[in-house]
C-alpha positions as CSV (number, residue, x, y, z in Angstrom):
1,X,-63.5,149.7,-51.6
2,X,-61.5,150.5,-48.4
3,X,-63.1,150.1,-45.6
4,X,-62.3,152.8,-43.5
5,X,-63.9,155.0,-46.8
6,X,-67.1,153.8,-45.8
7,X,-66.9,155.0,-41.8
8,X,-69.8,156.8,-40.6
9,X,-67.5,158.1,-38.1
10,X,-67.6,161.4,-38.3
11,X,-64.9,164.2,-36.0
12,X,-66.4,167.3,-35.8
13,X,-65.2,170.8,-35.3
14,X,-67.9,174.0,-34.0
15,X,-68.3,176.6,-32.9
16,X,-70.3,178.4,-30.4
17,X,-71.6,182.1,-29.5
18,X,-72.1,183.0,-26.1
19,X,-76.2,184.5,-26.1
20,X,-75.2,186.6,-22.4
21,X,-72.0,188.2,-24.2
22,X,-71.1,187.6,-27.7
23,X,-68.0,185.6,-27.0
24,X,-67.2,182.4,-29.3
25,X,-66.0,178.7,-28.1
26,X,-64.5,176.7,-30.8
27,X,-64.2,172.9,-30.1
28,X,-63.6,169.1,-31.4
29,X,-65.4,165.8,-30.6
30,X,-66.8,162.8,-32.7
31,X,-70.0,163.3,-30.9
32,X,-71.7,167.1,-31.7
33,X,-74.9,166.1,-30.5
34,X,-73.6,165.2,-26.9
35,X,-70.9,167.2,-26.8
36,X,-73.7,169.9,-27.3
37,X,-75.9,168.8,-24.5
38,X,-72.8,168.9,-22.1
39,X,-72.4,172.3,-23.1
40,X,-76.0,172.9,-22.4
41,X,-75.8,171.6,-19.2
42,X,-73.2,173.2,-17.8
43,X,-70.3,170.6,-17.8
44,X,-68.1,171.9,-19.6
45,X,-65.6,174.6,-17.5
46,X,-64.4,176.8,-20.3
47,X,-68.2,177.6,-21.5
48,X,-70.7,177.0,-18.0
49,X,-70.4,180.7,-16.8
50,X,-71.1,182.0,-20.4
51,X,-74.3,179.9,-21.1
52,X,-76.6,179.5,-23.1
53,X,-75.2,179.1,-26.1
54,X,-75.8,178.7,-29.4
55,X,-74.3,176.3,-32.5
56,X,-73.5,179.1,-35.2
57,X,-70.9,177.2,-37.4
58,X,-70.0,173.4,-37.5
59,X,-67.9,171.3,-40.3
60,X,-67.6,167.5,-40.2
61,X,-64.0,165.8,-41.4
62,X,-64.1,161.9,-41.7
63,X,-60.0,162.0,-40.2
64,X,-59.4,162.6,-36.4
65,X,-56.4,164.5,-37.2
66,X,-57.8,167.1,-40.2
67,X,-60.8,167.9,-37.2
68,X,-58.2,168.4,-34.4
69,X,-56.2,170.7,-37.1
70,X,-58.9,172.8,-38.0
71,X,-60.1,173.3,-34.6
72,X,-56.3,174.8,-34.4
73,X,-56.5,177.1,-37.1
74,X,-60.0,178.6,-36.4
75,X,-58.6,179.3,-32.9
76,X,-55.8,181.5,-34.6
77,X,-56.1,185.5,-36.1
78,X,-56.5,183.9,-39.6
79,X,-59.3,181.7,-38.7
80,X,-61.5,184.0,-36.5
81,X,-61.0,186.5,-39.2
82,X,-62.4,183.4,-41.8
83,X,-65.0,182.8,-38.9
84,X,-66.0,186.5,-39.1
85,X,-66.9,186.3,-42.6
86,X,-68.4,183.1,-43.1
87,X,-70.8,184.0,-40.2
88,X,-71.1,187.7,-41.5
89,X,-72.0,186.4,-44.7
90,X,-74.5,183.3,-43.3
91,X,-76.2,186.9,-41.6
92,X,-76.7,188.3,-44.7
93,X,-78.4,185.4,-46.3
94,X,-80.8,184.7,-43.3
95,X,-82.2,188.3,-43.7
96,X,-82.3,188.2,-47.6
97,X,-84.6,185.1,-47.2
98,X,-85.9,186.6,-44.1
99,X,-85.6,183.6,-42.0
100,X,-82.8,185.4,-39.6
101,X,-83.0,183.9,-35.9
């Protein structure tokens, strides 16, 4: 088996909502977990005057370049409009099964 099949190496692109004003930030990092807590903290400038935020969508790609690519296309018309419904239609699940946020 290859070995770079077996990478736990994981590039990750998210996205996430603004709680003071609705807005969305869409990145890309190999590490979600602290890229999350710089967010939370303030140290990133295109999200620290929009805090706190919230993780609504995340998808994980095992090649740098197919994360940095769909960080790209979620940023364009198409992919905000794909955005839209996947998180319209996460919505409607959460308050089928009542366990909405």
């Amino acid at each position: 088996m290859p070995s770079n099949t077996t990478s736990s190496v994981f590039f990750y692109t998210y996205v996430l909502k603004s709680s003071t004003d609705g807005k969305l930030y869409i990145g890309y990092t190999h590490n979600l977990r602290k890229r999350l807590e710089e967010h939370a903290k303030g140290r990133s400038f295109a999200t620290k005057l929009h805090l706190p935020f919230k993780l609504v969508y995340f998808e994980g790609c095992l090649e740098e370049t197919d994360g940095r690519r769909r960080e790209r296309y979620l940023k364009t018309t198409q992919g905000r409009r794909f955005l839209g419904l996947r998180l319209l239609e996460y919505g409607r699940k959460s308050s089928a099964s009542g366990s909405g946020s």
